[in-house]
C-alpha positions as CSV (number, residue, x, y, z in Angstrom):
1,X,0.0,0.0,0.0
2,X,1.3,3.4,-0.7
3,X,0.6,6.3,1.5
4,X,-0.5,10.1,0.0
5,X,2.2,12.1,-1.3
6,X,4.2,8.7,-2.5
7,X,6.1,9.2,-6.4
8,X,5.3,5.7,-7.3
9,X,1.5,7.3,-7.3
10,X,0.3,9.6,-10.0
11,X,0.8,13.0,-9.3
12,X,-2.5,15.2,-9.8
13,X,-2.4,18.6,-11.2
14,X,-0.6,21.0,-8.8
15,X,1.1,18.5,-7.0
16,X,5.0,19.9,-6.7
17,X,5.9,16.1,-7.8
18,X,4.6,17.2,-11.2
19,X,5.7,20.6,-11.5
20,X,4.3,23.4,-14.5
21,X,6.9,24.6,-17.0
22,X,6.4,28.4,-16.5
23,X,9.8,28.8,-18.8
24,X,12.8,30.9,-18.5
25,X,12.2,34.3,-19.5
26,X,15.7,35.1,-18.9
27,X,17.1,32.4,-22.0
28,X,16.6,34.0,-25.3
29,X,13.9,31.6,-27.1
30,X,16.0,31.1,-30.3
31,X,18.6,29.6,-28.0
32,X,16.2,27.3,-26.2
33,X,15.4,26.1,-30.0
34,X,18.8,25.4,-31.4
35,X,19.5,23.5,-28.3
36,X,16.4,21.6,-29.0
37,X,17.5,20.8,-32.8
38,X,20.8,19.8,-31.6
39,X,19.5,17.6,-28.1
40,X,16.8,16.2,-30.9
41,X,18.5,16.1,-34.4
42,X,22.4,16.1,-33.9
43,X,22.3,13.6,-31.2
44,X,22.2,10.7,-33.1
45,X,21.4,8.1,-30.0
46,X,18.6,10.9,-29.3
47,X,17.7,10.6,-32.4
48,X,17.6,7.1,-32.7
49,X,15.1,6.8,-29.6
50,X,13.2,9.7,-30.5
51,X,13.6,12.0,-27.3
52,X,12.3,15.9,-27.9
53,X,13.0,18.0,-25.9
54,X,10.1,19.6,-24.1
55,X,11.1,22.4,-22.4
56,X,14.4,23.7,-21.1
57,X,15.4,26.3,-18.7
58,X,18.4,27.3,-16.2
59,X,16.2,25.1,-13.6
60,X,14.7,21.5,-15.1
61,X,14.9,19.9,-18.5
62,X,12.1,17.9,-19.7
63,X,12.0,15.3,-22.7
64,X,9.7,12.8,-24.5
65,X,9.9,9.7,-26.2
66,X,7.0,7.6,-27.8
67,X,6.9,3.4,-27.1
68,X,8.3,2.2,-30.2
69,X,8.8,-1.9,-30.7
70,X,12.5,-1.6,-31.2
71,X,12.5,-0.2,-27.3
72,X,10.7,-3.2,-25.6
73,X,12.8,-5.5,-23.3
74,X,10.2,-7.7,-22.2
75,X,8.0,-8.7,-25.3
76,X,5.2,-10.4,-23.3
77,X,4.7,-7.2,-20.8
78,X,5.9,-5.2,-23.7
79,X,7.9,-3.0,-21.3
80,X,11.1,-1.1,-22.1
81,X,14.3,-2.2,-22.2
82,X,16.3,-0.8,-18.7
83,X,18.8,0.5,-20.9
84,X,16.5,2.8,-22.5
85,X,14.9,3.7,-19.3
86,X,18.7,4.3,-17.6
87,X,20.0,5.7,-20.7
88,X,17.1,7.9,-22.5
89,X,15.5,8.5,-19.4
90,X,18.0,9.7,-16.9
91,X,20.4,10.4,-19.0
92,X,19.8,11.8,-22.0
93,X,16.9,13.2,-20.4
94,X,18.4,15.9,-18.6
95,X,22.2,15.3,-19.1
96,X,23.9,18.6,-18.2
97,X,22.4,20.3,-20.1
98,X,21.1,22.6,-17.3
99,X,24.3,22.6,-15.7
100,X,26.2,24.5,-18.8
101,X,23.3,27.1,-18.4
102,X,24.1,28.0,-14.9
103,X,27.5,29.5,-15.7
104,X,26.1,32.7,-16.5
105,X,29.3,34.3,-16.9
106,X,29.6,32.6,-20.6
107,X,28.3,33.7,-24.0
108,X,25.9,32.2,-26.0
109,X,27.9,30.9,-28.0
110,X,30.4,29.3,-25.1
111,X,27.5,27.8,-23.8
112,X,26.5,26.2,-26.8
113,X,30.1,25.1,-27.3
114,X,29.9,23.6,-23.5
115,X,26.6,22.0,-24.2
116,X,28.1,20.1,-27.1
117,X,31.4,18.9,-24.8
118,X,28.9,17.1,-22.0
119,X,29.7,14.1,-20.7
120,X,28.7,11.9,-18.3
121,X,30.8,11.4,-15.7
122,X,28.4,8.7,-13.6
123,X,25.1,7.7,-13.4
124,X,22.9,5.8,-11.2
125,X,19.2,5.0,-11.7
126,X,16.4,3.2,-10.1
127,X,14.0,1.2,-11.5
128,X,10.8,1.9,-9.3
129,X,8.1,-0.2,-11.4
130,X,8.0,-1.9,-14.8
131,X,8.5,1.1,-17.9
132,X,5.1,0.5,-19.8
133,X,3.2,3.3,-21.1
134,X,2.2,5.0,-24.6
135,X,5.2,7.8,-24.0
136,X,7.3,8.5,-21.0
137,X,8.4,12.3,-20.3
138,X,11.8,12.9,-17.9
139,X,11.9,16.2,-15.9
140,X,15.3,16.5,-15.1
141,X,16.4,19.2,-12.0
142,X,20.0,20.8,-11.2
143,X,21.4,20.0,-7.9
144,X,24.6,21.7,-8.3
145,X,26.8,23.4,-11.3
146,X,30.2,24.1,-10.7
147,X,32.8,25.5,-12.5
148,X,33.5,21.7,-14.3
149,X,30.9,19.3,-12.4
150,X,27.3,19.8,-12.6
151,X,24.6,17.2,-10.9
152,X,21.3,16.4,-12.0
153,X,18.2,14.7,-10.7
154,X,15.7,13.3,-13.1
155,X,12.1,11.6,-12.6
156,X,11.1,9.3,-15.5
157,X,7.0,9.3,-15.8
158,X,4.8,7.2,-18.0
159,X,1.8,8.1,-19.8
160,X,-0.2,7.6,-16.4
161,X,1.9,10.1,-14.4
162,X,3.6,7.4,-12.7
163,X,7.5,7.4,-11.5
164,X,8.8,5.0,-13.1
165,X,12.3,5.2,-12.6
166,X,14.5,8.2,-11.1
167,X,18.4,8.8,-11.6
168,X,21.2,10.8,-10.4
169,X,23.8,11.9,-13.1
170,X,27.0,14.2,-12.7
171,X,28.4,15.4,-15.9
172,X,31.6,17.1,-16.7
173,X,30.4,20.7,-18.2
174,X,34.0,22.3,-19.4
């Protein structure tokens, strides 16, 4: 039994679990859409699974990806694989993407440039229920952003609203 206020349950509308995307006024909106051309098109493992990116700001980064037959892992739940839920979820779903924006000493263009020399440094996910669902959407959050380092948080949903996995990454940034 779960009790109220538990991630594994869907979140309803206000809940902070499932938070709204006001956007960043403060990035310019062409910016926001070459990163999403370049997280979308000029990733090719991105491109591969399908992930969009949703939304992006200096705080939380939010993808999608559609159930597709080459992701299942489990043909008789038809669930996805773990690596796509480890890898496109909590990975590529937020990367550090954030954590180049916090440096707000850079230029456009420098943080483009950082945003294309990510890498992940570690990652660690947890698998909190089976990953079935029509699409599943990753809001990923910046814990820190250093100089180098940044650390991300991401929450992998399905379709229902449901957790189903969650992942800490820290990604070299310069």
């Amino acid at each position: 039994m779960t009790e109220p206020g538990d991630p594994a349950q869907p979140a309803e509308p206000g809940d902070p679990r499932q938070p709204a995307d006001p956007g960043d006024p403060a990035l310019p909106v062409e910016f926001v859409h070459e990163i999403g051309r370049i997280f979308s098109e000029r990733i090719p493992f991105n491109h591969l699974l399908g992930l969009e990116l949703v939304s992006f700001s200096r705080e939380r980064v939010r993808s999608r990806f559609e159930m597709r037959d080459e992701l299942v892992g489990n043909y008789v739940r038809r669930t996805l694989h773990r690596a796509h839920l480890g890898r496109s979820g909590c990975d590529r779903g937020t990367g550090g993407s954030s954590g180049a924006l916090q440096r707000e000493d850079r230029s456009r263009e420098e943080k483009l440039e950082l945003f294309g020399r990510l890498g992940t440094i570690d990652l660690r996910v947890d698998f909190l229920r089976p990953g079935s669902g029509k699409h599943f959407e990753t809001t990923g959050y910046v814990l820190r952003a250093g100089s180098r380092v940044a650390v991300t948080r991401t929450e992998m949903r399905n379709d229902e609203a449901r957790i189903i996995a969650v992942g800490t990454g820290t990604y070299i940034v310069a």
